[in-house]
PAGULUM-647741 format. One record per residue (C-alpha): residue number from 1; z, y, x; residue in three letters. Coordinates in steps of 0.25 Angstrom, whole numbers, plus 2048, in hexadecimal, padded with zeros to 3 digits. Each point is the difference from the previous one (the first is absolute). Layout:
NUM;Z;Y;X;Ala
...
***
This chain:
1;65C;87B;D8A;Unk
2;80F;803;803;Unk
3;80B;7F6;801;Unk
4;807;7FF;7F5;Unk
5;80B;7FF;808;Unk
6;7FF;80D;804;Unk
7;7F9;806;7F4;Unk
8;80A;80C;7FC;Unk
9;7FA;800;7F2;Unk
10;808;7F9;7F6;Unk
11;808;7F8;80B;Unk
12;80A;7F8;7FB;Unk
13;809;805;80D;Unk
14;7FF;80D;7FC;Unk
15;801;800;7F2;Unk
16;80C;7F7;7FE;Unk
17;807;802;80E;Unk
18;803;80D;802;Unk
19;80E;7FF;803;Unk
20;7FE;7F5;80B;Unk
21;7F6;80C;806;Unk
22;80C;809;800;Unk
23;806;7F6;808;Unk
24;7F8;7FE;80A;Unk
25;7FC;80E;803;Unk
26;80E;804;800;Unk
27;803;7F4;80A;Unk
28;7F3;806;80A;Unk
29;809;80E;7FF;Unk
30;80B;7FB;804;Unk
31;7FB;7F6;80B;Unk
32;7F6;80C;805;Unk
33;810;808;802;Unk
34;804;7F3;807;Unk
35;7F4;801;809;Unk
36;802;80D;803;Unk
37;80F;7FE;805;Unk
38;7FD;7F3;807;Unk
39;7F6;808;808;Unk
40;808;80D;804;Unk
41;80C;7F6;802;Unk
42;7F9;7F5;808;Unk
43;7FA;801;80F;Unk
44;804;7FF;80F;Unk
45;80C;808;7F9;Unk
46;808;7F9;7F5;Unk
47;804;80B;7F6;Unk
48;80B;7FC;7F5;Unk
49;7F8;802;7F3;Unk
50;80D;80B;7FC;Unk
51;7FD;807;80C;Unk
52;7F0;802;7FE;Unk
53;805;803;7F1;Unk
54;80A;80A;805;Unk
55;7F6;808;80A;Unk
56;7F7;800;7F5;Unk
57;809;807;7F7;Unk
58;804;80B;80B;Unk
59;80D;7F9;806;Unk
60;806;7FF;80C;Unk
61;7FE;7F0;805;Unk
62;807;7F7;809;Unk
63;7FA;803;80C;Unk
64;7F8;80F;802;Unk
65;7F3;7F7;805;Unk
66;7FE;7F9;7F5;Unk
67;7FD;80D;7F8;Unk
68;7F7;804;80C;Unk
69;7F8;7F1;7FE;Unk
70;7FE;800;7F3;Unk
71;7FB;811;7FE;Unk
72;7F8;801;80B;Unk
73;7FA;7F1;801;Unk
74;803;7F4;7F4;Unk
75;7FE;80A;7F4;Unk
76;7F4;806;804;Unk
77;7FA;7F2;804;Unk
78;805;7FB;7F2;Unk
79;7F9;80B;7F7;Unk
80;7F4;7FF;808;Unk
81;800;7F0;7FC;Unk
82;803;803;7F3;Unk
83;7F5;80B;7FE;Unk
84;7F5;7F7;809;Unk
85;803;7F3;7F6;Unk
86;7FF;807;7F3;Unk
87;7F2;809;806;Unk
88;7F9;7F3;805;Unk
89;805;7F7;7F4;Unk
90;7FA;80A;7F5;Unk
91;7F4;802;808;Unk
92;7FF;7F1;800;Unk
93;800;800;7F3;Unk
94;7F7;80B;7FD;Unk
95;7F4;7F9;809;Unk
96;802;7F2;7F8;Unk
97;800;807;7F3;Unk
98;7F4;808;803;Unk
99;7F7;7F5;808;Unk
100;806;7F6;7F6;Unk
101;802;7F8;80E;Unk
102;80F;7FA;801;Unk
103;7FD;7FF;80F;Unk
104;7FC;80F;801;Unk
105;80C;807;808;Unk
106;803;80F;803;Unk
107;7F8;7FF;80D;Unk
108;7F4;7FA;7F9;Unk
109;7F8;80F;801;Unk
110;801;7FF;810;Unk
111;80B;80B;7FF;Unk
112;808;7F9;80C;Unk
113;7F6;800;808;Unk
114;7FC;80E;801;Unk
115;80F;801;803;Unk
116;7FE;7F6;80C;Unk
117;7F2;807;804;Unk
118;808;80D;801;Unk
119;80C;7F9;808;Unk
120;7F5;7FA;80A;Unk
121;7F8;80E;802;Unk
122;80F;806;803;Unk
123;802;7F5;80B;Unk
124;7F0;800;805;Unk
125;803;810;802;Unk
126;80E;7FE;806;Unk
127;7FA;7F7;80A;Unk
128;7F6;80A;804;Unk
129;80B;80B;803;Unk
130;809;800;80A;Unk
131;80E;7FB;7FF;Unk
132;807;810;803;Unk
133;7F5;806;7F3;Unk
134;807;7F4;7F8;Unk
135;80E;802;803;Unk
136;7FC;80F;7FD;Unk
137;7FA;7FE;7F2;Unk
138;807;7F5;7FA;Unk
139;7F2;7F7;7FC;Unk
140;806;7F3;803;Unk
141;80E;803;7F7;Unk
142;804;7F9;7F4;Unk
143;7FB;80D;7F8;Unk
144;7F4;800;807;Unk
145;7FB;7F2;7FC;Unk
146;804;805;7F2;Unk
147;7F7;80B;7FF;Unk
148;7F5;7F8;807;Unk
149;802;7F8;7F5;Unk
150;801;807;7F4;Unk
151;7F2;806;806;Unk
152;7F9;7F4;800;Unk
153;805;7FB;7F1;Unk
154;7FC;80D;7FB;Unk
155;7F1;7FF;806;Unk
156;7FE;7F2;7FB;Unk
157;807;805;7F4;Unk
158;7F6;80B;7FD;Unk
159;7F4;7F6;802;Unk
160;805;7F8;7F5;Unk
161;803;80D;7F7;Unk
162;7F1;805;801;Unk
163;7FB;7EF;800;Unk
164;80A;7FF;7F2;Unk
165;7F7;80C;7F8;Unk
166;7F0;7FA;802;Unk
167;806;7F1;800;Unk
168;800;7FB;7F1;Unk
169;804;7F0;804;Unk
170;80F;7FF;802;Unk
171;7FE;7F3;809;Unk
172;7F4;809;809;Unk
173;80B;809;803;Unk
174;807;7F3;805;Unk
175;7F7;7FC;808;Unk
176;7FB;80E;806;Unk
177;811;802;804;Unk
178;801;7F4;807;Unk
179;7F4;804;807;Unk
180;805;80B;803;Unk
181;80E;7F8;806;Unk
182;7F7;7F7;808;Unk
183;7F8;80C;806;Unk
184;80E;807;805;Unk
185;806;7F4;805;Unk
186;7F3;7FF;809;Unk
187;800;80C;805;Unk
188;810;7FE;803;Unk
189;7FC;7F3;808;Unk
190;7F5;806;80A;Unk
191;80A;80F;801;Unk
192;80B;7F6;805;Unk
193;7F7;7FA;80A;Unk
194;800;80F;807;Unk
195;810;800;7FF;Unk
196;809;7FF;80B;Unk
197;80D;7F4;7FF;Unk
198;809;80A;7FC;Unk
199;7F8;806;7F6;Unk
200;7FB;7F2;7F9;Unk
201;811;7FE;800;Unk
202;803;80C;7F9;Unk
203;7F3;7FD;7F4;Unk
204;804;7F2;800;Unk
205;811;803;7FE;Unk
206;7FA;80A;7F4;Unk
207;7F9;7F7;7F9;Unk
208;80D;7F5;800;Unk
209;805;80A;7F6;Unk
210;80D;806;7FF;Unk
211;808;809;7F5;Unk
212;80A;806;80C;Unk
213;7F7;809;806;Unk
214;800;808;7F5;Unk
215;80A;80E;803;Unk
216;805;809;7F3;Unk
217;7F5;809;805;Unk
218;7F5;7F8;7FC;Unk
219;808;7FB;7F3;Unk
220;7FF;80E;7FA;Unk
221;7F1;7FF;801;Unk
222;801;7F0;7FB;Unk
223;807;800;7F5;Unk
224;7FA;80B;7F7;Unk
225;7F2;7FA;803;Unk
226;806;7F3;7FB;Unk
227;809;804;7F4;Unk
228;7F3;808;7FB;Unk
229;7F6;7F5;803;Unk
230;80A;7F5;7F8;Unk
231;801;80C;7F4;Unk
232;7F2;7FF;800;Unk
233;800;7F1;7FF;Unk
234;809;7FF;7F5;Unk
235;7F6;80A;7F8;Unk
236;7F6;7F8;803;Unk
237;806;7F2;7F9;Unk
238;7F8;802;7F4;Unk
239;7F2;801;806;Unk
240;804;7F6;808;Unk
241;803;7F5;7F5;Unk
242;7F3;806;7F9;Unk
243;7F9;7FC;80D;Unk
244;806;7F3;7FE;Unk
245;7F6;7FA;7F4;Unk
246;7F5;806;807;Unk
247;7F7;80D;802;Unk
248;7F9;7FD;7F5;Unk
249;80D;800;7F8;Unk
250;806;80E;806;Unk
251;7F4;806;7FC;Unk
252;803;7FD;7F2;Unk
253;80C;806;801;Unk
254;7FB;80F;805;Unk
255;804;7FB;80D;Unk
256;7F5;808;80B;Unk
257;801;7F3;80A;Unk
258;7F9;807;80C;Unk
259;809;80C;801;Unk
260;80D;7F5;7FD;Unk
261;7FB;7F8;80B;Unk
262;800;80C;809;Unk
263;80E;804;7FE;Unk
264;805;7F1;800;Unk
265;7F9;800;80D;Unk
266;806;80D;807;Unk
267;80E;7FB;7FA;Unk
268;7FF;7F4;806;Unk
269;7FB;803;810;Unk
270;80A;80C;7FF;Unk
271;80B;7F7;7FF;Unk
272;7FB;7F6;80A;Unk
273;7F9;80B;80A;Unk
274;80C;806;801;Unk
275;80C;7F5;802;Unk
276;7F4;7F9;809;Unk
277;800;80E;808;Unk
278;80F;802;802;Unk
279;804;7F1;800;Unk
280;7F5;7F7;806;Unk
281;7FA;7F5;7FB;Unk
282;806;7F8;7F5;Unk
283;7FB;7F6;7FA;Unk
284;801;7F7;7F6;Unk
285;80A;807;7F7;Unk
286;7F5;807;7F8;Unk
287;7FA;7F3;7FC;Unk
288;80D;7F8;7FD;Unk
289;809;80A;7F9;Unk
290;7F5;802;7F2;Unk
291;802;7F0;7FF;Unk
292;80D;7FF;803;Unk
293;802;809;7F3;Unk
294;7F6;7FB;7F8;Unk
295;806;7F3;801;Unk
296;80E;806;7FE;Unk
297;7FD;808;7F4;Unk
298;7F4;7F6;7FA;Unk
299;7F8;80B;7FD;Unk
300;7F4;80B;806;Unk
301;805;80B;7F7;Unk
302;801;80B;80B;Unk
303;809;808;7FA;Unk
304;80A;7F6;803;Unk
305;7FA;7FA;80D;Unk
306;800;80E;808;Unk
307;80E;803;7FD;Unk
308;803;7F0;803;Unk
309;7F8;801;80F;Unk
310;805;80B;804;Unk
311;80F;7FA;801;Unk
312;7FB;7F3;804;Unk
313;7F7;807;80B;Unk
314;80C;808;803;Unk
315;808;7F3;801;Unk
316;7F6;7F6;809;Unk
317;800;80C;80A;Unk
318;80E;803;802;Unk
319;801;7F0;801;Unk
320;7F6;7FF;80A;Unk
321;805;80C;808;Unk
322;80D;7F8;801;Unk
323;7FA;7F3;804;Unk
324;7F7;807;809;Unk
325;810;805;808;Unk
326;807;7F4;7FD;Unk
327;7F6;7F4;803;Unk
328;804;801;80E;Unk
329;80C;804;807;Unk
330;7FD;810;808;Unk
331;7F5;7FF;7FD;Unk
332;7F6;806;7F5;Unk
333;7F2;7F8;7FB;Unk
334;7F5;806;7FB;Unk
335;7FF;804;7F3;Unk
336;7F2;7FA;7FC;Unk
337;804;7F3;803;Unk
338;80C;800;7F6;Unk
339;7F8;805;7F5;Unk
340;7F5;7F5;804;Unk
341;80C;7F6;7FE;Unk
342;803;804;7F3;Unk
343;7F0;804;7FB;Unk
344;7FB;7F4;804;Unk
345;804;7F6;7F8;Unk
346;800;809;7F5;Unk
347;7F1;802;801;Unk
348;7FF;7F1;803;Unk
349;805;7FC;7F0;Unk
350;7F5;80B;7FC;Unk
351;7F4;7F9;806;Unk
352;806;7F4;7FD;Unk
353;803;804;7F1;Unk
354;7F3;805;7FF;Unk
355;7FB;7F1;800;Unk
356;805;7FC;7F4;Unk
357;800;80F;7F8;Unk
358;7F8;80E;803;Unk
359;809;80A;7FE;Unk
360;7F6;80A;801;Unk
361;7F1;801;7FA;Unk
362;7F7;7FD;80B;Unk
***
C-alpha cells in the first residue's frame, strides 16, 4: 500500500492547504532566481548582484570584463545547471514511479554507463594514434568526450527500448538495466587497462562532472532536447499517478501500461542520457530531489511534484555548482562529490524511513 502520507487522494494537505502550497512554490521561484544570481555573480570573480543584473538586461557594467565573464562563461554554466537539475530530477522521479522503488535513480537503466563506455572507447582509440592525428582531429576535446558519450547512452539506450516491448514485469526490466550498467562498467574497467596515463587522466576528470564545459554551441542542441523531454513529462503526470495504485488499477482505467511504460522509459533515459552525455556524471541528485518534494508538498500527485522537482532540481544544482567554486579558495572541486554531499543523507532518511514505514508496495 502507499503512505498515507503521501497518498494524494483525499489528503488532508491538499485539500484544505492550498494557499500554504502557493507559498511554498512561490518561495522555490524565487529562491531558484536567487540561485541563479548567486551563481552568475559568485566565483574566482566577485560580481555585484546590480551589475550581473545589469549585463543581463543589455547594460553597460562597471568594468567591460565583467560582461565578457558572465556571457561567455557563468551564464552559460548556470543554464546548463539549471537544465541538468530539473532533467536528472524528473528522471529520478519517473524511475521510482514506474519500478515503485524510492531508491531507483535516473541512472538506474545503465544510461551513464554506455556514456562512460563511449568516453573509454574515445580514450582506448586515442591512445592507439599518434599525438600529430590527435591534435589534427580534435578526439580528446571537450566535444569529443561529449559525442563519445552521447554514442554510448544511446546504444544502451536502444538495448533498453527494444528489452521494454517483450518484457511485461516492470522490476525484470530493473534487473535487466542494471545488468546492462554492470556489463559496461566492465567493459570500461579492462579498456582502461590499455590506456595510457594521460588518457586514464582525461576519462577520470570527465567522470568528476562539470557544468562549465558546456559552450552556447552545445546549448542549442541541449536545451530543446530537454525542454521537449520535461513537456513530455508533464503530459505524462496522469499515467503516472495511474501507475501509482498499480498495473492492475491503470488497466481499469483504459490506461495501455506496456506502451505508457515505453514512453516513461524513453522520457526518462532521454533526460539523463543527455545531461550525463554533455555534463558527466552526477549523481545523487536524481534520487534526492523526488523526496525532497514529496516531503515538501506531502503528496505523489505528479502534477504537482514534476513542476515542484524541477525548480528544486534546478536549485540543489546551481547550489552545488557554487559550492563545488567556493569550497576552496582558486580552486574548483568536482561536482560529484558536492552532489554526493547533499544526496547522501537524503537517501540515508529514506532507507532508514523505510524501517518503520514503506512508502512504496513491494
Amino acid at each position: 500500500m502507499l503512505s498515507k502520507k503521501y497518498k494524494f487522494k483525499n489528503s488532508l494537505f491538499n485539500q484544505k492547504f492550498p494557499v500554504i502550497k502557493s507559498i511554498i512554490f512561490s518561495s522555490l521561484l524565487i529562491g531558484l532566481l536567487c540561485a541563479f544570481l548567486l551563481d552568475l555573480a559568485l566565483g574566482s570573480v566577485s560580481i555585484p548582484i546590480h551589475e550581473v543584473i545589469n549585463i543581463l538586461l543589455g547594460q553597460e557594467p562597471e568594468k567591460a570584463t565583467w560582461a565578457n565573464i558572465i556571457i561567455k562563461f557563468r551564464l552559460p554554466k548556470a543554464l546548463t545547471a539549471t537544465l541538468a537539475g530539473a532533467a536528472l530530477g524528473v528522471s529520478g522521479l519517473q524511475m521510482q514511479t514506474l519500478f515503485k522503488n524510492p531508491l531507483a535513480g535516473p541512472f538506474v537503466l545503465g544510461i551513464s554507463s554506455g556514456a562512460s563506455l563511449g568516453v573509454a572507447l574515445v580514450v582506448l582509440t586515442a591512445s592507439a594514434m599518434t599525438p600529430t592525428l590527435l591534435a589534427d582531429l580534435g578526439i580528446i576535446s571537450d566535444f569529443g568526450l561529449v559525442i563519445a558519450a552521447s554514442l554510448g547512452a544511446a546504444s544502451v539506450l536502444g538495448m533498453m527500448l527494444v528489452v521494454s516491448r517483450r518484457v511485461q514485469e516492470t522490476m525484470t526490466l530493473l534487473i535487466l538495466g542494471l545488468l546492462f550498467g554492470y556489463a559496461t562498467s566492465a567493459i570500461v574497467s579492462i579498456l582502461l587497462q590499455f590506456s595510457s596515463k594521460e588518457r586514464i587522466q582525461s576519462y577520470i576528470m570527465w567522470t568528476f562532472g562539470s557544468f562549465s564545459g558546456v559552450t552556447w554551441k552545445q546549448l542549442i542542441v541541449l536545451i530543446p532536447v530537454i525542454v521537449l523531454s520535461l513537456l513530455t513529462a508533464v503530459l505524462q503526470s496522469k499515467s503516472l499517478n495511474a501507475l501509482l495504485l498499480g498495473e492492475s488499477y491503470a488497466r481499469s482505467l483504459g490506461l495501455t501500461v506496456q506502451k505508457t511504460r515505453f514512453s516513461i522509459i524513453t522520457s526518462a533515459s532521454i533526460l539523463a542520457g543527455a545531461i550525463t552525455a554533455f555534463c558527466g556524471l552526477i549523481a545523487f541528485l536524481g534520487v534526492a530531489i523526488p523526496h525532497l518534494c514529496r516531503s515538501l508538498f506531502m503528496t505523489s500527485d505528479h502534477r504537482m511534484l514534476i513542476p515542484s522537482v524541477i525548480i528544486m532540481g534546478a536549485i540543489l544544482a546551481l547550489i552545488a555548482d557554487l559550492f563545488s567554486q567556493l569550497w576552496v579558495s582558486q580552486m574548483v572541486l568536482p561536482l560529484n562529490a558536492i552532489t554526493a554531499l547533499i544526496g547522501t543523507p537524503v537517501v540515508t532518511w529514506v532507507i532508514l524511513r523505510r524501517n518503520s514505514q514503506k512508502s512504496f508496495p513491494s
